[in-house]
C-alpha positions in Angstrom: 149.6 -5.9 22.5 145.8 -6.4 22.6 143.8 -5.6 19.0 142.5 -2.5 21.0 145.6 -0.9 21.9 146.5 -1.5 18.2 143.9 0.0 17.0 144.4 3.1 19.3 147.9 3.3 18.1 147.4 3.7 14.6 144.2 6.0 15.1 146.8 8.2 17.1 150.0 8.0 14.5 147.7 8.6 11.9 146.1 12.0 13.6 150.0 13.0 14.4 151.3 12.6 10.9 148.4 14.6 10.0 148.6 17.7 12.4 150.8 20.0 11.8 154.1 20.1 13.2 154.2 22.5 16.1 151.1 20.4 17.9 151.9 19.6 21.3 148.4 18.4 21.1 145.9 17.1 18.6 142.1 17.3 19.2 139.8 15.5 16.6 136.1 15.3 16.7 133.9 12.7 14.6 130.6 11.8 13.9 130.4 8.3 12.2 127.5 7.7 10.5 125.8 4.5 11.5 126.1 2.7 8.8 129.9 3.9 8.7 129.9 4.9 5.1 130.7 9.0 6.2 131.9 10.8 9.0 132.2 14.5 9.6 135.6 15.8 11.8 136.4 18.6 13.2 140.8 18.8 13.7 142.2 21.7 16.1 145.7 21.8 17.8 147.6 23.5 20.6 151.1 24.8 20.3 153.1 26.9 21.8 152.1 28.4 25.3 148.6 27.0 24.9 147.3 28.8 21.6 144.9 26.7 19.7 143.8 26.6 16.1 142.4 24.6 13.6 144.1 22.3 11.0 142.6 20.2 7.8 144.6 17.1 7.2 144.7 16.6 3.6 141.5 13.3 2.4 143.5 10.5 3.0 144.6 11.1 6.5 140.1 11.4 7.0 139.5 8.7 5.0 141.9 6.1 6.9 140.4 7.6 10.0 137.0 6.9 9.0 138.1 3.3 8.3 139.7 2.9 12.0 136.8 4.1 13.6 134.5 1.8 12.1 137.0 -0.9 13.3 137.0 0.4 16.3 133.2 0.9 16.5 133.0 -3.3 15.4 135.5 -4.2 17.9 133.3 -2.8 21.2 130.1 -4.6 19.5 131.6 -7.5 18.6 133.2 -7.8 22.1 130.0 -6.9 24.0 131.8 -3.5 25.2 128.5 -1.7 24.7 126.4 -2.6 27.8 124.0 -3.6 25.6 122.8 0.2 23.8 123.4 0.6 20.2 127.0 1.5 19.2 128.4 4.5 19.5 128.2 7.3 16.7 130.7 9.4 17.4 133.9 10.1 19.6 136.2 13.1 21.3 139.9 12.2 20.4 142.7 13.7 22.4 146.7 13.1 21.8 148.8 14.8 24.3 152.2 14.5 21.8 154.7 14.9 24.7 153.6 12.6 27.2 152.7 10.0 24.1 148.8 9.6 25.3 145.9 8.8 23.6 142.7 9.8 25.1 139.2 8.5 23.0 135.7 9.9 24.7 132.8 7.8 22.6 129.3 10.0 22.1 125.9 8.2 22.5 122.9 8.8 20.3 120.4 9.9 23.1 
């Protein structure tokens, strides 16, 4: 198993030990600051025939995720995944529970 797919593995264990329950899917938003020292989230789930809502994980579940995005965030510069722009500051993160899929959409600075 490549260091990526590691990484992507614990970013999505952490984000379904910290959802609640009854997710069949977890959606998490971040904005990682440059220097990677904050990050702001936004957590929502869907359960049950498609409602959504909104959770809050309790600090540590946002503070390990903060740390495995900056990981994440070194691994595509240090292995010239960035096509040469400056790295990417934040990212749309999707985990469909049921079918055990990880989805990670990265955000741009314009």
């Amino acid at each position: 198993m490549s260091e990526l797919d590691v990484l992507h593995n614990k970013i999505g264990q952490l984000l379904v030990n910290a959802g609640p329950a009854d997710a069949k899917t977890i959606i998490a938003r971040a904005k990682l600051a440059r220097d990677g020292e904050s990050c702001e989230y936004e957590y929502d789930y869907i359960y049950q025939q498609d409602n959504e809502d909104w959770f809050v994980p309790d600090k540590l579940a946002s503070y390990h995720l903060r740390l495995l995005l900056v990981n994440l965030r070194d691994y595509y510069m240090q292995n010239n995944m960035t096509n040469g722009k400056a790295p990417w500051t934040g990212c749309d993160i999707t985990i469909d529970i049921p079918a055990e899929k990880i989805s990670i959409n990265l955000k741009y600075d314009e």
